[in-house]
C-alpha positions as CSV (number, residue, x, y, z in Angstrom):
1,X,0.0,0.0,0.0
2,X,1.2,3.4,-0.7
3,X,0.3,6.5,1.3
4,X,0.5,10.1,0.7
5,X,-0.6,13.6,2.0
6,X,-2.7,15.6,0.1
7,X,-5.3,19.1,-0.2
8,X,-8.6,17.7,-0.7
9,X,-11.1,20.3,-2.3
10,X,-15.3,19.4,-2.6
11,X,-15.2,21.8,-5.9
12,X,-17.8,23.6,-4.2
13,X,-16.3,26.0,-2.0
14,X,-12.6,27.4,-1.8
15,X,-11.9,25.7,1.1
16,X,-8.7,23.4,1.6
17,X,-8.5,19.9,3.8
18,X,-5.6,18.4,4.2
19,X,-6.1,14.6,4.0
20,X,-3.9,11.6,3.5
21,X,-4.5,9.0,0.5
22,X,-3.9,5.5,0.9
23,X,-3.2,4.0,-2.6
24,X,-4.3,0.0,-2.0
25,X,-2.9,-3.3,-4.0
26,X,-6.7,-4.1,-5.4
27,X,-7.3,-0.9,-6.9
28,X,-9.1,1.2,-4.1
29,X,-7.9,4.9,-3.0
30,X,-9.0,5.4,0.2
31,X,-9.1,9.5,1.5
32,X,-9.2,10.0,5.1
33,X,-9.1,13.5,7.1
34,X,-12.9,14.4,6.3
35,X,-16.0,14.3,8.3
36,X,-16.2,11.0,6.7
37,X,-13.6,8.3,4.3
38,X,-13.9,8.4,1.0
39,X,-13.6,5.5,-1.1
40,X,-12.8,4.8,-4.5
41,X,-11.9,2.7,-7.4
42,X,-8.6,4.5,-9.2
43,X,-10.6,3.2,-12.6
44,X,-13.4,6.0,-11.0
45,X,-10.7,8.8,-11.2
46,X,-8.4,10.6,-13.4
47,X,-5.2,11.6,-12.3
48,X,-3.0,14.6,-14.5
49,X,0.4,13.7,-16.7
50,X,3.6,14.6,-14.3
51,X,5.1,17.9,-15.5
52,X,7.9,18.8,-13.7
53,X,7.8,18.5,-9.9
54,X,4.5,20.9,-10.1
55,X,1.6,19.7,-8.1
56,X,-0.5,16.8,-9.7
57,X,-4.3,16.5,-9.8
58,X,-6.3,13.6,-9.0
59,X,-10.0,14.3,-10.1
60,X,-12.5,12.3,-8.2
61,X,-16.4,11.7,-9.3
62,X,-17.8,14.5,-9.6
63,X,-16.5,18.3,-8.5
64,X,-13.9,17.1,-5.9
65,X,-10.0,16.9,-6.4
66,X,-7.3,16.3,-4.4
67,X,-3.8,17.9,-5.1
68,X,-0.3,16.4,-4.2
69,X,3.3,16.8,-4.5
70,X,4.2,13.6,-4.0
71,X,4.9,13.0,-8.1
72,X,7.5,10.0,-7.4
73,X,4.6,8.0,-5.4
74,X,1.6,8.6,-8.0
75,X,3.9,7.2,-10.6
76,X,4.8,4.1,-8.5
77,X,0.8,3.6,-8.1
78,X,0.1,4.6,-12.3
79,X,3.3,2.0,-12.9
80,X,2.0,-0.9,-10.1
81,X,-1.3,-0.7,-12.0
82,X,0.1,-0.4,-15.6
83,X,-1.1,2.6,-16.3
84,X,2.0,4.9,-16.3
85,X,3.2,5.0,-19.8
86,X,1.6,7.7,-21.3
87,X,2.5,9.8,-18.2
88,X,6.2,8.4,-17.7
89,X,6.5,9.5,-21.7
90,X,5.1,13.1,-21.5
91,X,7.5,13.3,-18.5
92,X,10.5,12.2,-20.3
93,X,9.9,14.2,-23.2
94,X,9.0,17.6,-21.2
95,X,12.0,16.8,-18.7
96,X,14.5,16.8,-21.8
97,X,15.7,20.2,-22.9
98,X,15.9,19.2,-26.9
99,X,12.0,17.6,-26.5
100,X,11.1,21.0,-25.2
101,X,12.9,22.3,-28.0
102,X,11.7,20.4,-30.7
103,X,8.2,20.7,-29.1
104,X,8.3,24.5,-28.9
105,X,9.6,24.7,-32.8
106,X,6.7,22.5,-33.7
107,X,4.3,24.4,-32.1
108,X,5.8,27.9,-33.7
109,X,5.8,26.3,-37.3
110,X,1.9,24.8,-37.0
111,X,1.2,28.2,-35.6
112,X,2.5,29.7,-38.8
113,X,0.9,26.9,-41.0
114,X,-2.0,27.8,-39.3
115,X,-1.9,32.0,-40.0
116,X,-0.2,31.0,-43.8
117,X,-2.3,28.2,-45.0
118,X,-5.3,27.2,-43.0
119,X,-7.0,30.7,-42.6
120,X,-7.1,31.6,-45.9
121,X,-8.1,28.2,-47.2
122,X,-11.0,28.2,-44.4
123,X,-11.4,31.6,-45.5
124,X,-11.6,30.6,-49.1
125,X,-14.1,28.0,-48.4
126,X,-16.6,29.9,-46.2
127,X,-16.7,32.7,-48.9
128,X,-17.5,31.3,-52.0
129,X,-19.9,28.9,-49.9
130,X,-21.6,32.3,-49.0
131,X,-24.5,34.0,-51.3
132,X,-23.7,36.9,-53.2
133,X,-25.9,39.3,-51.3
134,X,-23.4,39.0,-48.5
135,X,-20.6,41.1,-50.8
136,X,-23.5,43.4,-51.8
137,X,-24.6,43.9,-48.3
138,X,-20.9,44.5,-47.3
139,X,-19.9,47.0,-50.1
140,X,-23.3,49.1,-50.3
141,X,-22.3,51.5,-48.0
142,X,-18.7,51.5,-49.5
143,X,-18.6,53.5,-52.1
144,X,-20.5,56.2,-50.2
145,X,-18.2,56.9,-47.5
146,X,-14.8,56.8,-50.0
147,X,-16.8,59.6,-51.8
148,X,-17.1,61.4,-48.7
149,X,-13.5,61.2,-47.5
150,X,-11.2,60.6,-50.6
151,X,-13.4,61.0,-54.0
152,X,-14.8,63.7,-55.3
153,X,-17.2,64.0,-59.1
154,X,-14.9,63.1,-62.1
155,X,-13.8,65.7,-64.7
156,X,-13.9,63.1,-67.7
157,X,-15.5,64.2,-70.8
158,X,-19.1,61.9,-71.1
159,X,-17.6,60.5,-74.5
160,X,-15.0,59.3,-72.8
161,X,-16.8,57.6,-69.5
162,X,-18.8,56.4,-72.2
163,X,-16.2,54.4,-74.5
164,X,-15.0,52.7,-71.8
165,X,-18.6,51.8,-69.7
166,X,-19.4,50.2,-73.0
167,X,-15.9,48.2,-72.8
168,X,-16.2,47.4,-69.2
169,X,-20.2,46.1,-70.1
170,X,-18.5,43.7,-73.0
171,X,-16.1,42.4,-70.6
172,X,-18.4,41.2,-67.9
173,X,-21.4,40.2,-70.3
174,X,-18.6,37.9,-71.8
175,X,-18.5,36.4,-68.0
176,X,-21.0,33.0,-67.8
177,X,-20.4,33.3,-64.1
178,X,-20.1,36.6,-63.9
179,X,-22.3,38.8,-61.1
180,X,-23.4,42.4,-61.3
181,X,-20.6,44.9,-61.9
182,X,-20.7,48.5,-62.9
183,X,-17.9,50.3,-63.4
184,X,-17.6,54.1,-61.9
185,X,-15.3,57.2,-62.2
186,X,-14.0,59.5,-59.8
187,X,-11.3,62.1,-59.5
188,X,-8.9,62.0,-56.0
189,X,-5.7,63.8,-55.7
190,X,-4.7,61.4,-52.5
191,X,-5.1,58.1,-54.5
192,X,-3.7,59.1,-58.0
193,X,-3.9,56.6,-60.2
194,X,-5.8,54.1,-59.0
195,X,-8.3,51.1,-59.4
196,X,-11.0,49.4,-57.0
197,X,-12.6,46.5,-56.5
198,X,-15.5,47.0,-54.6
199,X,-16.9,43.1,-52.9
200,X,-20.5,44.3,-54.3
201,X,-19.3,44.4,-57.7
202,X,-18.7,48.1,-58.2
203,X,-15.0,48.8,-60.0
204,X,-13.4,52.5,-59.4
205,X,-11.4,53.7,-61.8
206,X,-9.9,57.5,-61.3
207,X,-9.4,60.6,-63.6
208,X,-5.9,60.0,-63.0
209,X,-5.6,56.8,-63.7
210,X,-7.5,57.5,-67.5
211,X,-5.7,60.2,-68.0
212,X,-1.9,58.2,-67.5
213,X,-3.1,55.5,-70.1
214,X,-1.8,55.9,-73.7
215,X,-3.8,53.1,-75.2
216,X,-7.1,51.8,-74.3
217,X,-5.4,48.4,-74.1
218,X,-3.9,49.5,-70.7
219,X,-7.4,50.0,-69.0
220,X,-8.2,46.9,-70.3
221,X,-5.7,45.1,-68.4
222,X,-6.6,46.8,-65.0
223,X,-10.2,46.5,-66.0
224,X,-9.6,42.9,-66.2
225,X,-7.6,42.9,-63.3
226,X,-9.9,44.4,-60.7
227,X,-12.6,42.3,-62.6
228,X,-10.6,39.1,-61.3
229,X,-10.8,40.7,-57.9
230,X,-14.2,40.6,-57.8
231,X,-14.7,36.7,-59.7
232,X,-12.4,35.5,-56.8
233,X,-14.4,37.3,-54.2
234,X,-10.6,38.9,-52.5
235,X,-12.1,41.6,-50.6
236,X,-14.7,39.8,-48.4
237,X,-11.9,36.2,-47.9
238,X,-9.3,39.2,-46.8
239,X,-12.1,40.6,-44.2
240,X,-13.0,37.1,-43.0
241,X,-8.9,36.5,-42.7
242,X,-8.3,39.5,-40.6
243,X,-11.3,38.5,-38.2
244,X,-10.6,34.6,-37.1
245,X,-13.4,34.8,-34.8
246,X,-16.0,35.9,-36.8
247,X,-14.4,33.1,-39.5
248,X,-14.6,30.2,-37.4
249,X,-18.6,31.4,-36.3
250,X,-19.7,31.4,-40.1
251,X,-17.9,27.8,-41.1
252,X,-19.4,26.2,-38.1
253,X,-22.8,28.3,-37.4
254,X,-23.6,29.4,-41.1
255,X,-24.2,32.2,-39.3
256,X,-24.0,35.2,-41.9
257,X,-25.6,38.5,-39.7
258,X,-21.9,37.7,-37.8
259,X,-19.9,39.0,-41.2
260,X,-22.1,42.3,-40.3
261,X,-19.5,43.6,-37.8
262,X,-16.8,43.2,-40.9
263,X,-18.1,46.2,-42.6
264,X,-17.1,49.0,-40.1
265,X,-13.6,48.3,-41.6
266,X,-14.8,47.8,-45.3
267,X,-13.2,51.5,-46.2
268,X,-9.8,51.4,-44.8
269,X,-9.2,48.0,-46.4
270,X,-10.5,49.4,-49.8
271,X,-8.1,52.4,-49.5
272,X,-5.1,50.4,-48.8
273,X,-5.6,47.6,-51.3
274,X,-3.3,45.3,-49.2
275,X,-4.4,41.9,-51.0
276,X,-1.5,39.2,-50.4
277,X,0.4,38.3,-53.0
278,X,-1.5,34.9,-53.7
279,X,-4.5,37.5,-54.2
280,X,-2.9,39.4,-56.8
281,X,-0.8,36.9,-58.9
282,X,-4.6,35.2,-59.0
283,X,-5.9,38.8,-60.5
284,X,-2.8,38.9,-62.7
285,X,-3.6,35.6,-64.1
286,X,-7.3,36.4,-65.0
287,X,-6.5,39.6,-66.3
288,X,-3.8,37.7,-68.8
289,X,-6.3,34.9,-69.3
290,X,-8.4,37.5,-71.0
291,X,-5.9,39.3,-72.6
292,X,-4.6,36.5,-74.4
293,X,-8.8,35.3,-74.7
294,X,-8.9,38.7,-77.2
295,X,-5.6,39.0,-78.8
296,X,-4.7,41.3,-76.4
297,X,-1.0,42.1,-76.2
298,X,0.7,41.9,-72.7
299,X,2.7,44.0,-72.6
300,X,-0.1,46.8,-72.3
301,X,-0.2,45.7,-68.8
302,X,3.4,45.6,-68.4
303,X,3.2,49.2,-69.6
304,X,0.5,51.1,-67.5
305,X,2.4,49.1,-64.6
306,X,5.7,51.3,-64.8
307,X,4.0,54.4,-65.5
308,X,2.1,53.9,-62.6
309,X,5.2,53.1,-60.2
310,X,6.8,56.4,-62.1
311,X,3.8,58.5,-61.0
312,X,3.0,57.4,-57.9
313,X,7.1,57.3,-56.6
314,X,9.1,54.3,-54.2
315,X,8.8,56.4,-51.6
316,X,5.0,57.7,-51.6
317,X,3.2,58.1,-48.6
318,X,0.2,57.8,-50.1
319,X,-1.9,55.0,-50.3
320,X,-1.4,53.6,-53.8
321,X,-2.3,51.1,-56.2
322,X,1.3,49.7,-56.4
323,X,1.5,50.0,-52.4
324,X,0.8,46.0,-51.8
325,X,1.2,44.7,-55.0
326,X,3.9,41.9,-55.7
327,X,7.1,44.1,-56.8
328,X,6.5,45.7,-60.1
329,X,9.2,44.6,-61.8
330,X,8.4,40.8,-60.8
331,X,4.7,41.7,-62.5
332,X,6.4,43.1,-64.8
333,X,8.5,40.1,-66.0
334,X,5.3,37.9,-65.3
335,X,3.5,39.9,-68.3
336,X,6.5,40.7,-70.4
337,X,7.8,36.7,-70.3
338,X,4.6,35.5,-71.5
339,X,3.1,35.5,-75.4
């Protein structure tokens, strides 16, 4: 028989006994020190892995626990009874400084699996399993408050919002999938040159943006760009990726009112454009798809690209359309490498 002393709590109130434990051959625990003994089987209770020489558990039916320091003891009881592999091997492995190691780089890397790979693919999932009114219900208000803090009316000749509304209408009425898009113009001095994909469908182009294009061809490409945006649904995954919580609520619950509280931050994420790079190389290959779909040369893209990094400037404060983007020049090559 083994003895041992232990703090006896009845999960009920605060208060500490101290009691001793007798450990028998048959498989009985038997707690005196109370009002009255206790008696168990040790089948009846569950006793915590050894780590360290911190205090160990020993949860009884129902609330109750006793607590003990007397690790070296509980493990000759777990080991008389065979029961004390598990717990002799998280001890081993947690008493060894290389385990600990190993365990803590293990940890750090599936944390970063996590963060890298398993948000956005959860993310991915949970949006396209979503109905379209959720981007629509998302960006409504969108476009309203960008007017009111960075856009103002565009200065474009009518002809010339004209030609390219009735460009932008081809492109998407070519879509077979495609959802509601409009396309809009507006003049800002803080973006420049600029493009926006809206998650309800609506594509912002700027004055300044027109005005830098030498060849129709150009806006075609970022037309076609932003347009891949919106197919792949980028603004509403990056919302659900920045807010786990409200991720993990609408995969398991279906729940959509929850992707409500998203929209408060719809405007600063439209303004810095900040897709990752998996995000844009995806828009990059469906705006070369269809630029090779319509005999489209790519270098057009290639083109508007450097003026673009040439008028905005390296070093611009602002919040630009190059800001987040894969490196130019890498975009660059991507377009320029292809036929």
């Amino acid at each position: 028989m083994i003895e041992i002393a232990a703090s006896f709590y009845d999960g009920k109130t605060s208060r500490r006994q101290e009691v001793r434990i007798s450990f028998h051959p048959s498989g009985l625990l038997r707690i005196t020190g109370l009002e009255s003994d206790l008696v168990h089987s040790l089948s009846e209770v569950r006793i915590s892995p050894r780590i360290g020489n911190t205090p160990r558990s020993i949860y009884l039916p129902g609330d109750a626990k006793c607590e003990t320091l007397d690790n070296d003891a509980i493990d000759a009881v777990l080991e008389f009874h065979g029961r004390s592999r598990w717990h002799r091997s998280l001890h081993k492995l947690e008493s060894r400084l290389g385990w600990a190691l190993a365990a803590l780089v293990i940890t750090i890397v599936g944390a970063w699996g996590l963060v890298q790979f398993g948000v956005p693919a959860l993310a991915k999932q949970v949006a396209f399993a979503l109905p379209e009114s959720v981007d629509a219900a998302l960006g409504q208000d969108g476009l309203k408050v960008l007017d009111r803090l960075v856009f103002s009316p565009s200065d474009l000749q009518e002809d010339v919002q004209d030609q390219f509304l009735t460009i932008f209408d081809g492109m998407t009425q070519e879509l077979t999938d495609a959802r509601d898009m409009r396309l809009e113009f507006r003049k800002s001095d803080l973006v420049g040159p600029n493009a926006f994909a809206l998650p309800s469908g609506v594509i912002v182009v700027t004055d300044e943006l027109v005005l830098l294009a030498e060849h129709e061809k150009e806006l075609i490409a970022v037309l076609a760009h932003e347009i891949g945006h919106v197919m792949n649904r980028h603004t509403l995954r990056r919302l659900l990726q920045n807010s786990a919580a409200v991720l993990v609520i609408a995969n398991i619950t279906g729940d959509v009112t929850s992707l409500t509280a998203l929209s408060a931050g719809m405007p600063t994420l439209l303004l810095e454009t900040k897709y990752s790079r998996a995000f844009e190389t995806e828009a990059d290959e469906f705006a070369m798809e269809y630029m090779r779909a319509h005999d489209i040369p790519l270098e057009y893209f290639a083109r508007i690209l450097l003026r673009m990094e040439e008028a905005t400037g390296h070093g611009s404060s602002t919040h630009n359309y190059l800001a987040s983007h894969p490196a130019t020049s890498d975009r660059v090559k991507m377009f320029k490498g292809h036929k």
